[in-house]
N, C-alpha and C positions, 0 to 999 in steps of 0.2 A: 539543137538547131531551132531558131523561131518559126514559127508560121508566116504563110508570106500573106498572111491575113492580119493587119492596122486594125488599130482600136482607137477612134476619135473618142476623148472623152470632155464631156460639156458641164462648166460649170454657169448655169444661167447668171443675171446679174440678180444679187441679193439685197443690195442697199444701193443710194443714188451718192452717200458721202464718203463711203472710206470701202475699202477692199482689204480680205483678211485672209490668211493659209488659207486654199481652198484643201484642206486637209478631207472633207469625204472623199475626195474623184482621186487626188493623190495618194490614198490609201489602199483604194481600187487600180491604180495605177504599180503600186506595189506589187500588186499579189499575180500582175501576169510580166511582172519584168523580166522574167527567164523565159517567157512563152511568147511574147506578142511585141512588133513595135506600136509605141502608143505617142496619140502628143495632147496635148489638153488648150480646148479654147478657152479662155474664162472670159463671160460677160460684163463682170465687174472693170474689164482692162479694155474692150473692145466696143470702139463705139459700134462698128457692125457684125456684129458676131457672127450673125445667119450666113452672110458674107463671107466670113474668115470661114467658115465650117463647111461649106459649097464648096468653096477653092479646094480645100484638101479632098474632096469626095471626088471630085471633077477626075482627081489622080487615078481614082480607078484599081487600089488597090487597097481601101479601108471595108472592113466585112464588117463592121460591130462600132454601133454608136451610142456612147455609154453617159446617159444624163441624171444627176442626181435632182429633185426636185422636191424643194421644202414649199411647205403653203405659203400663201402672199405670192410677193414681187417675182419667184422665182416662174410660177406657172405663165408669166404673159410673156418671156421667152422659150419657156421648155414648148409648150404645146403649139404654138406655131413652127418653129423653127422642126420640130419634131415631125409636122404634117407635111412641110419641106421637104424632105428628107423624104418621108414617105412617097411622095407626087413622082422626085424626077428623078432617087435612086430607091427603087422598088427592093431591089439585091440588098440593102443594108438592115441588118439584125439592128431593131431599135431596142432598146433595156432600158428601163428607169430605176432609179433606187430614191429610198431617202421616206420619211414620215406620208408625204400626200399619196403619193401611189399607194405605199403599206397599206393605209388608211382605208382607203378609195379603188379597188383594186377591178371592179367592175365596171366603174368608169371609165375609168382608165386603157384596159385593154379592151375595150365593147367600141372603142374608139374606134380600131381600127389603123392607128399609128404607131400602138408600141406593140410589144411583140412579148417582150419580160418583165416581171418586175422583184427585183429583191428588196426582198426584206426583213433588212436585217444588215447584221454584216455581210460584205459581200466578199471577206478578203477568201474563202472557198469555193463559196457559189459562183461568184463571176467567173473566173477561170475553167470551172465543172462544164459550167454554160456553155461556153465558148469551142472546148472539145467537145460537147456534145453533139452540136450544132455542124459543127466541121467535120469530125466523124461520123454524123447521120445517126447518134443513139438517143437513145430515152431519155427523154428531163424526169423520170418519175420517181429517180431517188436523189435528186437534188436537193437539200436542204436549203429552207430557206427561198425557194423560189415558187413566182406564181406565172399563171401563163393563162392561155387559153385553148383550150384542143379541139375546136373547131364545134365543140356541142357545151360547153359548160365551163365558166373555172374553177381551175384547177389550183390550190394552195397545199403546196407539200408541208412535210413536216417541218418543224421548226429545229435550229441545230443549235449543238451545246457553247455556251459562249466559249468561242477561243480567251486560250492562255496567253495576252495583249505581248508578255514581252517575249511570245515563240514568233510572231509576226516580223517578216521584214522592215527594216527602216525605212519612215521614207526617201523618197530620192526628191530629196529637195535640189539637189546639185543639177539632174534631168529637169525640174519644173523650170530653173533658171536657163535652160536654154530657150523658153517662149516668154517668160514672162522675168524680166530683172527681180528677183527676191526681196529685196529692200523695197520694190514699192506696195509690197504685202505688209511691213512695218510700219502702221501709221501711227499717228501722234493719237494716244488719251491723256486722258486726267494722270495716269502715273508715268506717261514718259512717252519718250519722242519716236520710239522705233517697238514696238508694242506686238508683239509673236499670239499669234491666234493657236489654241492647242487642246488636243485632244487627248487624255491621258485615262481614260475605260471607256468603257461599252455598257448602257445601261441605267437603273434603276433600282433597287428593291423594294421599291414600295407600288403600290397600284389604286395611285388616286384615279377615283373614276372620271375625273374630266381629263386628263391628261395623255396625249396622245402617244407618248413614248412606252406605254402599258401594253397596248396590243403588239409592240415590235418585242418588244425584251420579255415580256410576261414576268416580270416583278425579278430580273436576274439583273447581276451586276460582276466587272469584270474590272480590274484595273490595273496599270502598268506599274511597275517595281516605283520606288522613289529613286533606282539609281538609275533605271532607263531614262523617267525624263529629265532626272539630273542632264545625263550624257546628251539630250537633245536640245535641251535649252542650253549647256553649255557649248555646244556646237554650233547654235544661230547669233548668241551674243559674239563669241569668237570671231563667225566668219562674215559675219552682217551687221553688228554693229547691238543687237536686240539687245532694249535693257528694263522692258518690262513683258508680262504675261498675262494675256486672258484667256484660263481654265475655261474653254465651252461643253465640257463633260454634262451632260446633264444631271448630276452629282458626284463632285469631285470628291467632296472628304465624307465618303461611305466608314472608312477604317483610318481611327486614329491616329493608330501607329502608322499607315504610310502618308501620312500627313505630316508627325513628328519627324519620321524619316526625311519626307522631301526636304523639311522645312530647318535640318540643319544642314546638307545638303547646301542647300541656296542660299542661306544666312550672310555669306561672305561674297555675296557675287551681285551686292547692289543693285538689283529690281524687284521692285514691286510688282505684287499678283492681287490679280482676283477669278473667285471662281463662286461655285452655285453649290448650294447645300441644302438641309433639312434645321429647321429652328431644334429637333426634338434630340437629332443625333450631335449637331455640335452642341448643346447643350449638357450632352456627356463629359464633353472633351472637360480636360481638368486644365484647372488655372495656368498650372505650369507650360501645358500645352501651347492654350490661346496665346499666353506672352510669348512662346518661341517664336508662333506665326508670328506676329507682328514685327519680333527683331528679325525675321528674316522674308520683311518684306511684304506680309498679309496686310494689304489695304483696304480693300474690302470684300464684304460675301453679300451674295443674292441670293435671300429666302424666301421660297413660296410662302408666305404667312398665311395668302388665301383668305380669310375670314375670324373674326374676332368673335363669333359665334360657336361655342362647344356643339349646338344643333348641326351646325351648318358642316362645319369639322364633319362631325358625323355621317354623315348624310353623302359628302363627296369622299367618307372611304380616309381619313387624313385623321380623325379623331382618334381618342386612345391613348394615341403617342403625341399629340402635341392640342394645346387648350390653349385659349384666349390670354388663362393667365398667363401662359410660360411664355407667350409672347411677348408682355409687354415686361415678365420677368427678365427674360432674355435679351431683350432689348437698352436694360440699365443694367444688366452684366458685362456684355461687352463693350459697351462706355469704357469701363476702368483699361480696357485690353488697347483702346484707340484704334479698336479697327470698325469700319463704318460698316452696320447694319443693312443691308437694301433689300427692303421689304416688298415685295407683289401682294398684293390684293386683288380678286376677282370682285368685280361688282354685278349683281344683276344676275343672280343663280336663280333657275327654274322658280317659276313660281304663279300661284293663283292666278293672277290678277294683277294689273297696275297698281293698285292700291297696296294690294302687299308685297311686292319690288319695290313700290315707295317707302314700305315698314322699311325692308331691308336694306335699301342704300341710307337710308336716315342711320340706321342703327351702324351701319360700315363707317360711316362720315365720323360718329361721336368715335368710334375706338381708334381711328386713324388717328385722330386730334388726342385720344390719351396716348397714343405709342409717342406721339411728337414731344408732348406733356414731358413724358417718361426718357425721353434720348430724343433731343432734338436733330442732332446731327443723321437720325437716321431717313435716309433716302427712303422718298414711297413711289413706287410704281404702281399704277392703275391700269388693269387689263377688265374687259368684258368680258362676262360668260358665254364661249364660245361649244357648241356641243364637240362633242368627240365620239365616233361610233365605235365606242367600247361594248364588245359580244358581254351578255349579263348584267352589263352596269342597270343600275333601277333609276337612275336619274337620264338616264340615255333613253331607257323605255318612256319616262314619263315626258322627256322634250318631246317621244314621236308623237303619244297621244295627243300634244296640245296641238301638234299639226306643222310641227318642225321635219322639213326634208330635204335633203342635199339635193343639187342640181344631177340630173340624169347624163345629160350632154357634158363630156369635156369640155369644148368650147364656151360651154356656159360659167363656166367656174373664172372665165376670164372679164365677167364683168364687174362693172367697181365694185358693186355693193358689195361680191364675194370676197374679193379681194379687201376692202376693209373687215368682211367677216373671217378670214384666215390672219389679220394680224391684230383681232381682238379689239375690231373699232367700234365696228356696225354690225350686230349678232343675227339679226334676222331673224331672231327669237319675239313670239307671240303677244308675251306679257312687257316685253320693253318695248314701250312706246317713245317717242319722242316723248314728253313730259319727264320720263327714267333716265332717259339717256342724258337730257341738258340738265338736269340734277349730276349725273355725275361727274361730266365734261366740265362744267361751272367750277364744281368744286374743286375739279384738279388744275383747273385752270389758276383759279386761287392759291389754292396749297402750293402748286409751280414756283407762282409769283414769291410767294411769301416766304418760300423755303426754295429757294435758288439750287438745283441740286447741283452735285460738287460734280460731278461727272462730264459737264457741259465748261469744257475748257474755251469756249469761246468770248463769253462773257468776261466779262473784264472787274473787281471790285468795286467800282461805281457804278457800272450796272447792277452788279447783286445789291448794293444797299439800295439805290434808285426805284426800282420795283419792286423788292423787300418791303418798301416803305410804302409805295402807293400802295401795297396791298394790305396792308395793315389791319386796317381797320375794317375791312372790311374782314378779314379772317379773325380777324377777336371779336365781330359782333355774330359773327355765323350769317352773314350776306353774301351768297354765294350769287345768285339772279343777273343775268348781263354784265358780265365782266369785260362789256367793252374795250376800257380804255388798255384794261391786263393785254388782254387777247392783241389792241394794235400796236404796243409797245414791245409783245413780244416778235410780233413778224415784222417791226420797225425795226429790233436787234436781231440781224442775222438770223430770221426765222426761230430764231428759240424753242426747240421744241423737248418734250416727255421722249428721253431715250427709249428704243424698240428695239426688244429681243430681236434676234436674227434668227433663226435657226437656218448603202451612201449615205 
């Protein structure tokens, strides 16, 4: 029998152009399907969310309101809408999950609007929660949960990652009764109905800027190849889906369930991409990389991070992958035809202006040989954003310089933060304006000049059109006011450097 106690769950809106599985809050939705009725608002579908979420409350029979919230866009509706919720139904358990509460845990509940916060998977703890709470017992051996008991908080232990294919399916069949399923299929670069998917849990490695380190602590979990076989052949079947974007935060950890998926999917014509490590698929053997591709690997997204073995070092990443292997790697898988997409941080801890200047100078030259080296391969440019990793030395030494997170919730909702959560504007000491429009310029250029394939708006007269005005200017190394780049791209449908998205 269910409890006659609703579970609203919130997915805030995460981007302004396409909406994708809202696969966290649906996995959380999972794990109380025998326990709880639940329905899920998503921000992404709802011009008034706050709206749609008050309606259901009004009913007077929701106890639990369950919002996952990643950094950026998603905080300027979780944390009002959340304070909502707090004002005019006092009675509702507020819960957050997801990377920024993990993160931020004292912020967060010192607010005074949330109540929980998991971290981690939630597909135990949520549910643990929710009997607790209703039963009137103890959160103190909840895994994976944080709170506040009215003097201190309180972060339990952490739990052992579940066994991804002992977990329920989700009920994609239940999301479509709020929201039509197809319009979570939207158009990329590989195809017209495009499946968002989550296939582990995790990480094994512990780069110290990365925020995914303090949830997982260097563990990794992943689902069978014939699980997501069966799930991806269930959304192309019943919806139409005929491409994949892997948003695991390292999809191909293990060869073999790679070579698995990927004969698996060979015969069922779509195209994936997912995120990896230059050092582990590096391993993978020839025979391997060419399966991926016949079945379908178009392309991968690798932290490259820095062309520096120092700098490697330094954020914890070195050892196992160097400058050279990157730009080795980068004319290896040329021959494979599957597209390289490379991230770079620019702008890592440092002295002084002057030497962030060394260091974006020195980022600019290797970028321009990785292009040298495999033109086709896509570069993304992120800023060095901190991450408050417990022990990290680079994390110690941003505080020193006098780097600190906003105290107030509410404050994390101003622009500046908000481009410093999606790696615009870092707010860090030693990048000054003079660092930043060095770097900005230059991607600006690079943009221009290297059309990435990813940006299906653009048309091939436009890519050769701005390919060309930039020319020259990227073969002379004239990066300085790129005006006319800059008005030509927001003159074509705002043109922009695709952005990670990241209960």
């Amino acid at each position: 029998m269910k409890s006659k106690h609703k579970v609203l769950l919130f997915n805030p809106r995460a981007t302004d152009y396409k909406a994708r599985i809202p696969n966290s809050v649906l996995q959380v939705a999972a794990s109380i399907e025998q326990t709880h009725e639940w329905v899920i608002v998503d921000g992404n579908l709802e011009d008034q969310p706050q709206e749609k979420i008050m309606t259901y409350l009004r009913q007077g029979d929701f106890r639990f309101f369950g919002s996952t919230v990643m950094p950026g866009p998603q905080l300027r509706q979780a944390v009002p809408i959340t304070k909502a919720i707090r004002e005019n139904f006092p009675e509702v358990i507020n819960i957050w999950g997801g990377y920024f509460p993990a993160n931020h845990p004292d912020v967060v509940l010192q607010s005074g609007c949330v109540d929980f916060i998991i971290n981690g998977p939630g597909d135990h703890a949520f549910p643990q929660l929710l009997a607790a709470v209703e039963q009137e017992t103890s959160y103190a051996n909840i895994q994976n949960l944080i709170y506040f008991d009215g003097m201190e908080v309180v972060k339990n232990a952490k739990a052992p990652l579940l066994k991804y294919d002992d977990l329920p399916d989700l009920p994609y069949d239940k999301l479509g009764e709020f929201y039509a399923l197809p319009r979570y299929l939207g158009k990329s670069f590989m195809g017209q109905r495009t499946i968002a998917y989550h296939s582990s849990f995790g990480c094994p490695f512990k780069c110290s800027f990365c925020a995914v380190v303090p949830i997982y602590e260097a563990r990794w979990n992943g689902k069978s190849a014939d699980k997501i076989y069966k799930d991806v052949k269930y959304l192309k079947e019943e919806y139409g889906a005929d491409a994949i974007e892997f948003h695991d935060n390292n999809f191909f950890v293990s060869e073999k369930r790679t070579v698995a998926f990927s004969k698996l999917i060979r015969n069922e014509n779509m195209q994936w991409w997912g995120e990896a490590r230059i050092d582990t698929v590096d391993k993978y053997s020839d025979e391997s990389l060419a399966l991926m591709r016949e079945a379908g690997c178009r392309m991968i997204f690798f932290g490259a991070e820095s062309g520096s073995d120092d700098l490697l070092d330094f954020i914890d990443k070195g050892g196992k992958q160097t400058g050279q292997q990157i730009l080795d790697f980068a004319k290896r898988i040329q021959q494979f035809d599957i597209i390289p997409e490379y991230s770079f941080v620019l702008g890592w801890p440092a002295a002084n202006e002057k030497e962030a200047l060394r260091q974006v100078e020195a980022e600019i030259e290797f970028i321009r040989r990785v292009k040298d080296v495999n033109p086709q391969t896509e570069i993304i440019i992120y800023v060095y954003s901190p991450v408050p990793t417990e022990g990290s030395e680079m994390f110690k030494q941003v505080q020193e310089q006098g780097f600190s997170f906003p105290k107030r919730l509410e404050d994390w909702l101003a622009p500046a933060w908000e481009s410093f959560d999606l790696r615009k504007n870092p707010l860090t000491p030693w990048l000054t304006a003079k660092v930043i429009d060095k770097i900005r310029n230059f991607e600006t250029v690079l943009n221009a000049y290297y059309p990435t394939v990813s940006d299906i708006k653009l048309s091939s007269f436009q890519r050769r059109s701005i390919s060309g005005l930039a020319s020259v200017r990227y073969k002379l190394g004239v990066y300085d006011f790129p005006y006319e780049l800059k008005a030509l791209q927001r003159f074509w449908l705002k043109y922009r450097q695709p952005e990670k998205e990241g209960f």
